[in-house]
C-alpha positions as CSV (number, residue, x, y, z in Angstrom):
1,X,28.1,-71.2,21.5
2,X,28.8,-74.0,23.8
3,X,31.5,-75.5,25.4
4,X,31.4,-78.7,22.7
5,X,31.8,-76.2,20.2
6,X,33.9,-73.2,18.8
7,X,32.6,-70.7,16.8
8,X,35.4,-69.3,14.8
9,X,35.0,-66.7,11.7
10,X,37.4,-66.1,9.2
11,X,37.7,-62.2,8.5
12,X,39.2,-61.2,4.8
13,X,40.5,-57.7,4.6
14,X,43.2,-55.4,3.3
15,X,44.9,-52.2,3.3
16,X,41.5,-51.0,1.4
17,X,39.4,-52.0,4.8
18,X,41.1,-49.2,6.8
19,X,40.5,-45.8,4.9
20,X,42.9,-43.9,7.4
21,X,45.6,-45.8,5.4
22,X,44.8,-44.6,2.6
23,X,44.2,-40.8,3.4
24,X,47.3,-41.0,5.5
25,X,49.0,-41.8,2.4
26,X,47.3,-39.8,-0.1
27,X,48.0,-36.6,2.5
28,X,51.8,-38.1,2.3
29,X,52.1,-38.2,-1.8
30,X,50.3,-34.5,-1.7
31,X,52.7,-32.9,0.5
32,X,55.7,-34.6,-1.1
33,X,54.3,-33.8,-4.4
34,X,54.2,-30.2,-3.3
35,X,57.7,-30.3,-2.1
36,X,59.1,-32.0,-5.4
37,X,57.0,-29.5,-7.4
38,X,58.3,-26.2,-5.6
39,X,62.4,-27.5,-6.0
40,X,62.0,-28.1,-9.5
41,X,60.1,-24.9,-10.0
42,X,62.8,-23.1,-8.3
43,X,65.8,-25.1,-9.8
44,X,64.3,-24.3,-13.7
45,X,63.9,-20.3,-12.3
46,X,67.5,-20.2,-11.2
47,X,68.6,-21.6,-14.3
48,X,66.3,-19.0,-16.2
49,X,67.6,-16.0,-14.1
50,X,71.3,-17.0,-14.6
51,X,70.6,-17.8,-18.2
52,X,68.9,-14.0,-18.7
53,X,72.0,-11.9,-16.9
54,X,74.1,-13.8,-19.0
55,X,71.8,-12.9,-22.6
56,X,72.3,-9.1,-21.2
57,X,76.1,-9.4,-20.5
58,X,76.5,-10.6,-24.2
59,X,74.1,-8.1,-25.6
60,X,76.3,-5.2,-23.6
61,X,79.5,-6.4,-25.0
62,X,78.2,-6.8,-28.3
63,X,77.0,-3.2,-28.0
64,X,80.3,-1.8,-26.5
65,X,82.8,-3.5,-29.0
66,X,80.7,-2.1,-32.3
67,X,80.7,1.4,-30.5
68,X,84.5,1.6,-29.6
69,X,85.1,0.1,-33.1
70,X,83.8,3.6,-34.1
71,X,84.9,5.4,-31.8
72,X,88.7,4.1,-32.5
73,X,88.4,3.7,-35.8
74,X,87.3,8.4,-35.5
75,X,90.2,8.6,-33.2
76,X,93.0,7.4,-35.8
77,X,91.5,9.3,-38.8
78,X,93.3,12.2,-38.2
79,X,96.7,10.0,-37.7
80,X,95.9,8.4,-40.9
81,X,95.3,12.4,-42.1
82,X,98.8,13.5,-41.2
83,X,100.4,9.7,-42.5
84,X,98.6,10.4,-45.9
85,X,100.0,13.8,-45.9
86,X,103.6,13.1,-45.0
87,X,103.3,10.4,-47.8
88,X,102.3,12.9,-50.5
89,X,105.6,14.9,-50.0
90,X,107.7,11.7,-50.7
91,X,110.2,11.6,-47.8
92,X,113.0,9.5,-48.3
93,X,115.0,9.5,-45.5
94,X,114.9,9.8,-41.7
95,X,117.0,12.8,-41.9
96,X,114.9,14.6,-44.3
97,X,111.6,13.4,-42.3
98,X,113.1,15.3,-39.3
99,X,114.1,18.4,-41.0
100,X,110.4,18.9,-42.7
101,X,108.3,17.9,-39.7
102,X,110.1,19.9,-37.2
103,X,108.8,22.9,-38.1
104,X,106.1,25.7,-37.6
105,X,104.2,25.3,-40.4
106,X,103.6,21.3,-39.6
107,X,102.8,22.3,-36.3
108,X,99.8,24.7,-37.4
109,X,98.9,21.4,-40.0
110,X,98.7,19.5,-36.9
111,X,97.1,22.1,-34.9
112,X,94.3,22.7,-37.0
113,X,93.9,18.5,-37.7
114,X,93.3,17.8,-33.8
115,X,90.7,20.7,-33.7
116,X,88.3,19.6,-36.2
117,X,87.8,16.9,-34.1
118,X,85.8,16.9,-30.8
119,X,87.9,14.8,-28.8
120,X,91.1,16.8,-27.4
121,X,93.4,14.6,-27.6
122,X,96.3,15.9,-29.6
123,X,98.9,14.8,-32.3
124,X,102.2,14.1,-31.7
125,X,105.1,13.4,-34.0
126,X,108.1,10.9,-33.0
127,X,111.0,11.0,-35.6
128,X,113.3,7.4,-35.7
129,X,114.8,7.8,-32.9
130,X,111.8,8.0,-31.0
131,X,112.6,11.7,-30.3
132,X,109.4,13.9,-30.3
133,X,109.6,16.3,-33.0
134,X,105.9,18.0,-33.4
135,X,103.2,17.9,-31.7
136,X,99.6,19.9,-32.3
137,X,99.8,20.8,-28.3
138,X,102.4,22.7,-27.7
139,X,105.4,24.7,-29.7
140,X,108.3,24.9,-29.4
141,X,107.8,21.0,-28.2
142,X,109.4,19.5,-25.2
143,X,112.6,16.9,-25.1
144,X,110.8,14.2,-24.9
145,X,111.4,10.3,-26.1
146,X,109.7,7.1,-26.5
147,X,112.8,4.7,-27.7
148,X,112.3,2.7,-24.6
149,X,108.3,1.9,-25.4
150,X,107.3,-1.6,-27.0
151,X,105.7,-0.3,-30.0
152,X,108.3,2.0,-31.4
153,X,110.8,-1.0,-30.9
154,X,108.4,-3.1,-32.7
155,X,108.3,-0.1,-35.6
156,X,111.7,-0.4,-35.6
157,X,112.9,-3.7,-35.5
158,X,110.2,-4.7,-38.0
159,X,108.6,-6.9,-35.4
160,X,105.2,-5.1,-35.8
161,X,102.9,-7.2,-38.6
162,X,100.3,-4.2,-38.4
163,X,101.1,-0.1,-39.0
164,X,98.7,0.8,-36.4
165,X,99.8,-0.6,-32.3
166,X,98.4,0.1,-29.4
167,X,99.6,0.2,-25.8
168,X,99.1,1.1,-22.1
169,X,102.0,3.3,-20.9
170,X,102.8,6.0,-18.2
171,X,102.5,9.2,-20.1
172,X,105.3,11.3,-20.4
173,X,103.1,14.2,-21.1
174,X,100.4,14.1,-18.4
175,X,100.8,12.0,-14.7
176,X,98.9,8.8,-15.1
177,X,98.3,6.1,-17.5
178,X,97.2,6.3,-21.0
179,X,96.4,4.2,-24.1
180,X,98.5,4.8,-26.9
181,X,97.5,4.5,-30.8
182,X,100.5,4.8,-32.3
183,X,100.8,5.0,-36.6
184,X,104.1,4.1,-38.2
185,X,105.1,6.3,-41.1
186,X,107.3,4.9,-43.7
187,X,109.0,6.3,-46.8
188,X,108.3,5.2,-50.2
189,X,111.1,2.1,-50.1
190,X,109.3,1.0,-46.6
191,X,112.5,2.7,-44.6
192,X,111.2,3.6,-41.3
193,X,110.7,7.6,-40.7
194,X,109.1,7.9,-37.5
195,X,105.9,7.1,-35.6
196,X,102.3,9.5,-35.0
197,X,100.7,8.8,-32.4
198,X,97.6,9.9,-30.4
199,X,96.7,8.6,-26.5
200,X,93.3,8.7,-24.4
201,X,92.9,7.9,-20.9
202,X,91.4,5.2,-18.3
203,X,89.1,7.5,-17.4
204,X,87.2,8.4,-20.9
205,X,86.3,4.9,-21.4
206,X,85.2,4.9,-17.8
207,X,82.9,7.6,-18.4
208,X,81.4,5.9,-20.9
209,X,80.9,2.3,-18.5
210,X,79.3,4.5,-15.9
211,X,76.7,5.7,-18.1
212,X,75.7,2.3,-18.8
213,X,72.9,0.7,-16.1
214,X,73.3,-2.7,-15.3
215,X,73.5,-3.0,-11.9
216,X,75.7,-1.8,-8.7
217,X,77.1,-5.3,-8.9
218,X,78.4,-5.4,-12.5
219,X,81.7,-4.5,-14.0
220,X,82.8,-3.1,-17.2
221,X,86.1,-3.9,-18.3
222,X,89.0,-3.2,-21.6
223,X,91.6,-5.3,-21.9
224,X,94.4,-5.2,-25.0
225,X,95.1,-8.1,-26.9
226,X,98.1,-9.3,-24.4
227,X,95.7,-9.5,-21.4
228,X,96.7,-5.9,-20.2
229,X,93.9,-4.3,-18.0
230,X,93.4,-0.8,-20.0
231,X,90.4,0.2,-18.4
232,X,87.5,-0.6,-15.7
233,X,84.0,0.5,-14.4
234,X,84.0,0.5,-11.5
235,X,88.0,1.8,-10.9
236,X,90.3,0.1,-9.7
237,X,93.9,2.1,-10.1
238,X,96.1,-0.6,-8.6
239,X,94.8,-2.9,-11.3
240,X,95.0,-1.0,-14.0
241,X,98.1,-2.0,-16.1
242,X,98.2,-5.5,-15.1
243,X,98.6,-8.5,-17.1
244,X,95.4,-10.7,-16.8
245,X,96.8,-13.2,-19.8
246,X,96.7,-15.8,-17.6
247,X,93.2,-15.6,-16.7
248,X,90.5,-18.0,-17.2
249,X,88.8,-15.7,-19.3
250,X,91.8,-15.0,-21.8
251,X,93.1,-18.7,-21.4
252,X,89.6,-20.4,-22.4
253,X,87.6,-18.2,-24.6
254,X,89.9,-15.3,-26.0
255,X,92.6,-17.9,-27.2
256,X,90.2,-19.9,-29.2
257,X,87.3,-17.1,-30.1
258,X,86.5,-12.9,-30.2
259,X,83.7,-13.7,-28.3
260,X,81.6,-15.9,-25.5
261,X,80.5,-16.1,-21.8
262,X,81.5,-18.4,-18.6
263,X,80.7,-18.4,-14.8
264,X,84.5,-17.6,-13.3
265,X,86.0,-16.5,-9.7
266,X,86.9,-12.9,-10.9
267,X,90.9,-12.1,-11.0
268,X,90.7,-8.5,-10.4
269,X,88.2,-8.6,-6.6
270,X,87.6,-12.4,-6.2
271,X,84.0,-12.6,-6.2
272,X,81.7,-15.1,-8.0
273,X,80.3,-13.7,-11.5
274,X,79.1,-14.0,-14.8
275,X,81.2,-12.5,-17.7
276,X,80.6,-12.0,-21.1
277,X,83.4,-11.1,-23.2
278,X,83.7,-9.4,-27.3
279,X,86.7,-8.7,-28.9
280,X,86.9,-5.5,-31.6
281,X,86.7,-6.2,-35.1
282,X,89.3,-4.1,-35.7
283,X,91.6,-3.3,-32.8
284,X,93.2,-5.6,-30.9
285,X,91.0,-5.0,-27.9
286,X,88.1,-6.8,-25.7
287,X,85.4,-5.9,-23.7
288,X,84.5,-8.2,-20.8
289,X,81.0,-7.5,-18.8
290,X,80.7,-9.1,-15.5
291,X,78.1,-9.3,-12.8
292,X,77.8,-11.3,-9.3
293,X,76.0,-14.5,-9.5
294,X,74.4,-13.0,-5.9
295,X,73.3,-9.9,-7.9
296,X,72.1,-12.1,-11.3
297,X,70.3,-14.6,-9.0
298,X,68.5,-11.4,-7.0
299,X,65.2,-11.6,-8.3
300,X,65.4,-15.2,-8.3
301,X,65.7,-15.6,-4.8
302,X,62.6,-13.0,-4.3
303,X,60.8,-15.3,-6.6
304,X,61.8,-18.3,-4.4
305,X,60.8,-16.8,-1.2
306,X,57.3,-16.3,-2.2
307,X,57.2,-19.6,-3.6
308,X,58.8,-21.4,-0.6
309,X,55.7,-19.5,1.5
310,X,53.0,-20.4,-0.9
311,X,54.3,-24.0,-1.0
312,X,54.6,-24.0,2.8
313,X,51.3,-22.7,3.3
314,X,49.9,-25.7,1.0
315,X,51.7,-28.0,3.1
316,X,50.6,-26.7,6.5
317,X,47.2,-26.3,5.8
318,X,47.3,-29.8,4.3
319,X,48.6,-31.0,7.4
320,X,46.1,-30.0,9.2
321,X,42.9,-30.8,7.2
322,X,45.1,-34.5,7.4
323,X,45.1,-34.3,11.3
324,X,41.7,-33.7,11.6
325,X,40.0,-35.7,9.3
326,X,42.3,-38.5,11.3
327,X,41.9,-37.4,14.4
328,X,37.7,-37.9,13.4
329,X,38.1,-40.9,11.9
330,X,39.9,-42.5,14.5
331,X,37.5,-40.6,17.2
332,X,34.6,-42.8,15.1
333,X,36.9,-45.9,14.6
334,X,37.2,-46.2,18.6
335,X,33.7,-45.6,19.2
336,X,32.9,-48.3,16.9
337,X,35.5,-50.7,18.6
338,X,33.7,-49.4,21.9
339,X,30.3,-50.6,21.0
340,X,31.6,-53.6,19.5
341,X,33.5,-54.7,22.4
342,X,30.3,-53.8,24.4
343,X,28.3,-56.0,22.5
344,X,30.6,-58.4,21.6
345,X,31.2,-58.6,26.2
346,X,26.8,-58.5,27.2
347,X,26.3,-61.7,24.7
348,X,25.8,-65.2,26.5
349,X,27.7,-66.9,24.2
350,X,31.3,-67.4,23.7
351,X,32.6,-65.4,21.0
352,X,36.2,-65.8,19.1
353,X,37.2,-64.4,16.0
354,X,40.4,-64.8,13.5
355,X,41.7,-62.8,10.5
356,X,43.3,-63.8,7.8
357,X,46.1,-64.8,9.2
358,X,44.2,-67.4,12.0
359,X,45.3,-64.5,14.4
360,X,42.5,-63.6,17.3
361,X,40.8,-59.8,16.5
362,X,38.1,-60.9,18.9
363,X,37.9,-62.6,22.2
364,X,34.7,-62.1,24.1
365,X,34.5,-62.7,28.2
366,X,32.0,-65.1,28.1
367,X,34.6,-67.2,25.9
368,X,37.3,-67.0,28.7
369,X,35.1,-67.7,31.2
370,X,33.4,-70.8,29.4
371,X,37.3,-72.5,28.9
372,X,39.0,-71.0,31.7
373,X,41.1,-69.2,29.5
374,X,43.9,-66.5,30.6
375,X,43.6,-63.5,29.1
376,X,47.1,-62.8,28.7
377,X,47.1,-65.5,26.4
378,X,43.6,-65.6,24.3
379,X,43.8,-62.2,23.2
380,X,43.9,-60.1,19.9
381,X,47.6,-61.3,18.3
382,X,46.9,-64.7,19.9
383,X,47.0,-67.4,16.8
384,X,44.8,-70.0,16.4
385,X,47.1,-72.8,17.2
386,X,48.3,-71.1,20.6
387,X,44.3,-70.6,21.7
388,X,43.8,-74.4,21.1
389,X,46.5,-75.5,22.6
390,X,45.7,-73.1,25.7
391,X,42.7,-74.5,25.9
392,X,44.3,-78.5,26.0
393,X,46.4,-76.9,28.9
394,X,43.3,-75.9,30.6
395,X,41.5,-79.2,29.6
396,X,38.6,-77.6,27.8
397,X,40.0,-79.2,24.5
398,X,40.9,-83.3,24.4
399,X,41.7,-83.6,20.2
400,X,44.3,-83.0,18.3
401,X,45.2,-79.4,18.3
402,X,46.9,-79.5,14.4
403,X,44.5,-81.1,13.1
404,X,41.5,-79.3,14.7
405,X,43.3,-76.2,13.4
406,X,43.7,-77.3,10.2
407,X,40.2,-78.5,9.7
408,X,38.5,-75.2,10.5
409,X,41.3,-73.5,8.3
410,X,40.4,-75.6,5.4
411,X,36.5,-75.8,6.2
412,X,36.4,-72.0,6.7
C-alpha cells in the first residue's frame, strides 16, 4: 500500500467465528443441566419417600383398628353372657336385681365366665346405685362405688344413646389407669338395674404397639371418641388421660371422617411427623400412627447424598475437561494472533483492517510509520472515522473524512 492509498478490508463474523464461545457455553448449559436435573430428581424422591411412610402409616392403622375391633368385640362377650343371663330370669326391679346378684352362686357364674376366657380380666357387677355387688375376682366383694364415674351417670340419667360405654378412669381396684367397658343391664320395662363392666390397662395395648416394627421414630397411639389419650407406644404416663380434642388431628379429620392422614407438629412431644389415623367400626375408639418427617425422609436423604456426589463429580470433571480444552484453545488462539501480528509487522506495506462494525482489528507498523500515526490512537477499537480524521490531524489525509468513510463503507 502506498501513502495515496488505504487498503481497508471489511471482516464479517459472528459469535459462530469464535468456537471458545460456544464451548464456554455448551460447558455452561451442561453443568446447569446437571444441577436442574439432580434438584428435581431429589425433589420427586422426597415426595416419593414421604408419600411411602405415609402408605405404611395408613396400612398400620388399618391393620390395628380391624384387630382391636376383635379383640373388643371378645372382650365384651362374656359381659353380653352375664346381660343375657340376668335378662332370662326377668328382673323387675333394682331391689330384686340386688338381692339375686349379690350372691354366691352368681359369683361362681361369674367366676367360671371370666375363666373360659384367656384374658384375665374379671367381671364385676354394679347395682343402681353404682354400688359393686359381684364380682368374678374376689368374694365376699369389697365396698366399693362408681356413682361419681361418667358412664354410670349417663346409664342413669338416660343420657347414654348406646348400652355399651367406654371410659378411661383411675381404678378403684388396682393403682393406675384403666379403660372401662361398661354394659348397662335393664329390666324388661327398660328400668335401669345396674351396670357390668370389664377394664383392661394402658399397658396391654402397649404390648401389643411394641411388637409392631416400624421404626424407633414412630408412635402408636388410642384415643376414645372425646379425644382422651387411652394409650401410647412409646409411654408417656403424664399424657395418658389427657384430652387431645382440640388437636389438629381430632379437629380436621376425626370430626369430618373414621379415617385419613396429615403432616402435623405432634401435641403429645412437639416434633414434626406424619400420622395416619382409623377409627373402629365398632367402638368409639381411634388409632393414630405417627412417625418423624426426619425418620420418613431417612433414606431419602442417603439417596440424596449419593446423588449430590455423583452429580458433583459430573460437574467437576466437566469443569475441568472445559478449562482445558480452553486453556488449549486459547494457547493456539494467541499463537495464531502471534504469527499474525508477526507477519502482519515484517510486511513493507501499510496494513489496516476493520470489522463489521468499521472498528480497527488490525493496525500494522509500517502503517503508523507511513502516516505518522500515534499508536494510542490507531489501534484495535479505533473506528474508522477517528483513524481518518487522525490522519487529517497529522496531514497524511486532505479529503473529506465523512465522506471518504462513507464511500469505502458503501464500496466495501
Amino acid at each position: 500500500m502506498t501513502a495515496d492509498s488505504t487498503a481497508s478490508f471489511r471482516v464479517r463474523h459472528s459469535t459462530g467465528a469464535n468456537p471458545i464461545h460456544w464451548i464456554i457455553l455448551g460447558g455452561v448449559f451442561l453443568i446447569a443441566a446437571i444441577t436442574i436435573g439432580t434438584t428435581i430428581m431429589a425433589g420427586n424422591f422426597r415426595e416419593r419417600a414421604l408419600n411411602s411412610s405415609k402408605r405404611e402409616l395408613e396400612n398400620t392403622v388399618l391393620l390395628l383398628a380391624r384387630h382391636f375391633d376383635k379383640q373388643l368385640e371378645d372382650f365384651t362377650v362374656i359381659q353380653k353372657l352375664v346381660v343375657a343371663q340376668i335378662e332370662v330370669v326377668g328382673i323387675t326391679s333394682p331391689d330384686i336385681f340386688r338381692g339375686e346378684m349379690a350372691t354366691l352362686e352368681w359369683h361362681e357364674v361369674l367366676r367360671v365366665k371370666a375363666e373360659g376366657y384367656s384374658d384375665v380380666a374379671g367381671v364385676n357387677l354394679f347395682d343402681s346405685e353404682g354400688v359393686l355387688i359381684n364380682s368374678s375376682d374376689t368374694w365376699p366383694v369389697p365396698d366399693l362405688k362408681i356413682a361419681d364415674r361418667a358412664y354410670f351417670k349417663a346409664f342413669k340419667s338416660g343420657a347414654a344413646v348406646t348400652p355399651v360405654l367406654i371410659e378411661l378412669v383411675q381404678s378403684r381396684f388396682t393403682s393406675g389407669w384403666a379403660t372401662v367397658i361398661a354394659h348397662k343391664v335393664t329390666g324388661p320395662k327398660g328400668e335401669f338395674l345396674g351396670v357390668v363392666t370389664r377394664a383392661t390397662t394402658p399397658a396391654s395395648f402397649e404390648q401389643f404397639f411394641a411388637s409392631l416394627a416400624l421404626g424407633e421414630s414412630a408412635a402408636i397411639s388410642m384415643y376414645h371418641r372425646d379425644g382422651t389419650l387411652l394409650a401410647r407406644h412409646p409411654h408417656i404416663e403424664a399424657m395418658i388421660g389427657k384430652n387431645f380434642a382440640t388437636g389438629q388431628m381430632h379437629r380436621e379429620i376425626l370430626t369430618r371422617s373414621d379415617h385419613g392422614s396429615m403432616r402435623l407438629s405432634s401435641p403429645l412431644d412437639g416434633l414434626d411427623r406424619l400420622a395416619s389415623v382409623r377409627a373402629l367400626a365398632d367402638f368409639p375408639i381411634s388409632i393414630i400412627a405417627t412417625t418423624t418427617v426426619a425418620a420418613a425422609l431417612a433414606d431419602w436423604r442417603e439417596q440424596t447424598r449419593y446423588l449430590v456426589t455423583v452429580a458433583g463429580f459430573s460437574v467437576l470433571v466437566i469443569a475441568v475437561m472445559l478449562f482445558l480444552v480452553v486453556r488449549k484453545l486459547s494457547q493456539q488462539h494467541q499463537l495464531e494472533k502471534q504469527r499474525l501480528d508477526t507477519a502482519v509487522n515484517n510486511i513493507p506495506q501499510g496494513l489496516v483492517v476493520y470489522d463489521a462494525l468499521a472498528r480497527v482489528t488490525v493496525c500494522n507498523r509500517r502503517y503508523l510509520e507511513m502516516f505518522g500515526l500515534s499508536p494510542d490512537v490507531a489501534k484495535p477499537g479505533c473506528t474508522m472515522q477517528d483513524l481518518v480524521s487522525h490522519r487529517k490531524e497529522t496531514g497524511s489525509f486532505d479529503g473529506d473524512v465523512e465522506e471518504f468513510c462513507g464511500a469505502i463503507i458503501r464500496n466495501v
